[in-house]
N, C-alpha and C positions, 0 to 999 in steps of 0.2 A: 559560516554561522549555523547553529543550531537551533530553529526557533521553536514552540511550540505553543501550546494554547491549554490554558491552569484554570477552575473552578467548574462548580456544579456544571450538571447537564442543562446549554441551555445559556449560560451565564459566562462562558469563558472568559477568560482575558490572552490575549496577545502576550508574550514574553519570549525570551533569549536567553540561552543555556553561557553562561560567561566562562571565562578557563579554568577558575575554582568550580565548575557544577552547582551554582548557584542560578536562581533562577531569577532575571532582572525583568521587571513589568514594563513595557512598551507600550500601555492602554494608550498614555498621554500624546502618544504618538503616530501609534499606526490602531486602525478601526479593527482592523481583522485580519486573519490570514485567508481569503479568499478570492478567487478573479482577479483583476487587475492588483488586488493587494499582497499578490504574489509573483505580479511581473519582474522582469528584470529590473526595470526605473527603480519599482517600488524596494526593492530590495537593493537597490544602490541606493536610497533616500535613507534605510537600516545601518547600513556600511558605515554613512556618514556621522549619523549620531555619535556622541560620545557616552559608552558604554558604562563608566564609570560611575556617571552623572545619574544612571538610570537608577529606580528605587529597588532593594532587593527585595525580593516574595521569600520573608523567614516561612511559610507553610504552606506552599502551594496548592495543595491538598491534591485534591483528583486532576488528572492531564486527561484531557479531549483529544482530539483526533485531533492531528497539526492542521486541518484544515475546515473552515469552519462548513463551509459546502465546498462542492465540486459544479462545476458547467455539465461536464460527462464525464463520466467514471468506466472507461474503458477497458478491457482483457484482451490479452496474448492466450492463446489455446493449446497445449503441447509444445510449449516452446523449449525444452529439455529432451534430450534424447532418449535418456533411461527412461522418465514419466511416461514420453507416447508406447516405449515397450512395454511398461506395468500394466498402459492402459491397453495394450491390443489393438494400437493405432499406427497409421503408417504415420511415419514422419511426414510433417507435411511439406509441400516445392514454397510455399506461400505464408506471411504468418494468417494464424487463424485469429479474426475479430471476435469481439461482443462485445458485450457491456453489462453492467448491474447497475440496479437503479442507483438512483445518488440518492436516495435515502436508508441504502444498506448504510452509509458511513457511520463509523461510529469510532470511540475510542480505545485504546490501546489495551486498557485496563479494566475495561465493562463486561460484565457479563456476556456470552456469548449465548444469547436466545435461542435453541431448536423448536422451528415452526411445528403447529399442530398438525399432525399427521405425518410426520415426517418419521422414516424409518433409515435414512442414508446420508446424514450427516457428516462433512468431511474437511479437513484441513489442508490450506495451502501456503505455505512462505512463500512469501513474492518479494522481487523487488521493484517499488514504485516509483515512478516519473511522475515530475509534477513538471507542466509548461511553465514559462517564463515569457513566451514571446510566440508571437500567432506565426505559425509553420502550414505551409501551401507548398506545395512542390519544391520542397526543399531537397539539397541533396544530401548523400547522405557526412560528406566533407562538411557539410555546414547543417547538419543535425543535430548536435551537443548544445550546439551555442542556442537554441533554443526553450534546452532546461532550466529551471527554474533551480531546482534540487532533487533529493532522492528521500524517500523513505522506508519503513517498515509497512507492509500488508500482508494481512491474514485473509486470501481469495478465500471466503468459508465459501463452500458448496452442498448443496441437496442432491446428490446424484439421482433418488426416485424422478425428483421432479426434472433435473438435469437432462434425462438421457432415458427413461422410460414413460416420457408422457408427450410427447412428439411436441414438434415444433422447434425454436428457439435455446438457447443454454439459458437465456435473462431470468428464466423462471426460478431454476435448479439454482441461483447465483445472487440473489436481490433481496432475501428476508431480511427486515430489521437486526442490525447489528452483524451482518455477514458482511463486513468491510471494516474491520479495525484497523487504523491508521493513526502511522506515529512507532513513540512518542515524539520524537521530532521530523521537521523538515530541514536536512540537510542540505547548505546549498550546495552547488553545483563547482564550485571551486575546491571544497573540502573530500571531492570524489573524484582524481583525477582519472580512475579507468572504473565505470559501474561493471564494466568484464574481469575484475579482477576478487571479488569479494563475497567472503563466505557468507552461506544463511544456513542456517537450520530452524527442527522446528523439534522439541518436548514433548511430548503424553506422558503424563503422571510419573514424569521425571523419568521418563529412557528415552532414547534420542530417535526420531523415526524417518526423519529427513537431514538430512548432511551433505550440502554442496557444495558449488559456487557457482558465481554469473560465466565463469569461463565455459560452462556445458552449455550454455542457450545454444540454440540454433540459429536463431535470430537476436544480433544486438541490440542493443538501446539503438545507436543510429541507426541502423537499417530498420527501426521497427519505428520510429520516429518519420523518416524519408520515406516508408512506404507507405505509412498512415495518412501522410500528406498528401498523397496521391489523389486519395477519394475523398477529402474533407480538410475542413479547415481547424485544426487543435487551436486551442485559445487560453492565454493565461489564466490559471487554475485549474484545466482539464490534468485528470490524474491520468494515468496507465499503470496498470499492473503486468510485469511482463511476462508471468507463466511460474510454472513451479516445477522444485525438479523430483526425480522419483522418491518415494516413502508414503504416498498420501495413502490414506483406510481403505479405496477403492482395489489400489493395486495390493495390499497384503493377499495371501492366501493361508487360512481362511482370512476374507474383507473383514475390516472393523470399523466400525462407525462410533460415533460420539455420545455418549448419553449423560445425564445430566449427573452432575459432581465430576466430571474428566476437566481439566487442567491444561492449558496449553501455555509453550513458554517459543514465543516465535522471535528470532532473530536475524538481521542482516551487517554485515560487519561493519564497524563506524558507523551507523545509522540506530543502535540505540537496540532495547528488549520488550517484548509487550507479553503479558498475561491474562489470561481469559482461562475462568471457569464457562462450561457447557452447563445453563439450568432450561428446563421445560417451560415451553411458552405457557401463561395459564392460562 
């Protein structure tokens, strides 16, 4: 299934991408796509419905982020071999954590805000996990079956505040709207191998990121089984799992984002997102 989430900022509705690319509204049925309303159950309660029956959205207008909140909003840190060499980083033995807040989320298609003061603006194609089912010391044989589905994520980053203002990444990684998600939550059946599937990412229509999930270093399961280790993920917890090389940091000369740049980010079967870059006011 394809699900996603259709109106104003704020007002979405719950809906389902059918085999013609039409978009059927699920309001009557399911409240939201968030937390438990993205479990496994809950999306076997989706399955069951009959598709047909459902009403068609002729306009859907604006698509939100497939997810209405997040529990935790989770990163993978150099998780691409080429990215840790652009960035001057050893690859890591371990994946590397963080987080950005859960109110970077935003949608697919929104503007992408550069905070005030900001001079180091920068783009990441990710490919996103969404839980499905609360994972504890799982292993990594039985890590999948706790995904919910897969999506599109644009990790935006502040490198100043990233990596020249000590402390934490959460800071460099958490402004409003530096978490576009979407346009759909693919589930988990329509992605037999997340290690097999391209993403790139656009600047004003030239390509500056071209990969695939087969470079990680760390896979969905093992990044899933090791996460498990120190915490307990919970249905709706997103992950982002890294990005691979192209981002503005590693060019030389660096290039950063300013306002009117363009981005077109994509993950293969998992749908296209666009964002203009305008200045916070």
């Amino acid at each position: 299934m394809k699900l996603l989430r259709f109106g104003a900022a704020g007002q979405e509705k719950p809906g389902m991408l059918d085999k013609d690319g039409q978009v059927r509204d699920l309001s009557a049925h399911v409240a939201d796509f968030a937390g438990e309303g993205v479990s496994l159950e809950a999306l076997d309660r989706i399955r069951a419905l009959d598709l047909s029956s459902l009403p068609v959205v002729a306009e859907p207008g604006r698509i939100g982020s497939c997810l209405a909140s997040v529990p935790n909003f989770y990163c993978v840190g150099l998780n691409y071999a080429k990215h840790a060499a652009e960035s001057n980083m050893a690859i890591p033995a371990e994946p590397i954590l963080f987080s950005k807040a859960t109110s970077a989320l935003s949608g697919p298609f929104d503007p992408v805000v550069i905070p005030r003061n900001s001079a180091k603006a920068d783009w990441e194609v990710e490919l996103g996990v969404v839980i499905g089912k609360e994972a504890l010391y799982v292993s990594e044989a039985d890590a999948l079956s706790h995904v919910a589905g897969y999506c599109v994520i644009n990790d935006m980053s502040e490198r100043e505040f990233q990596l020249e203002k000590g402390g934490q990444w959460i800071k460099g990684k958490s402004a409003p709207t530096f978490g576009p998600t979407g346009p759909w939550l693919v589930t988990a059946d329509e992605v037999p191998d997340p290690q097999a599937l391209k993403l790139s990412l656009d600047l004003n229509g030239a390509t500056v990121q071209d990969s695939d999930t087969s470079d990680m270093i760390f896979g969905v399961a093992t990044i899933v089984s090791y996460m498990s280790r120190f915490m307990k993920l919970v249905p709706g917890d997103i992950i982002a799992t890294g990005t691979p090389s192209g981002v503005g940091m590693g060019m030389k000369p660096q290039r950063f984002l300013k306002p009117g740049d363009v981005m077109v980010v994509r993950v293969e079967g998992l749908g296209e997102q666009r964002q203009e870059a305008v200045a916070a006011s």
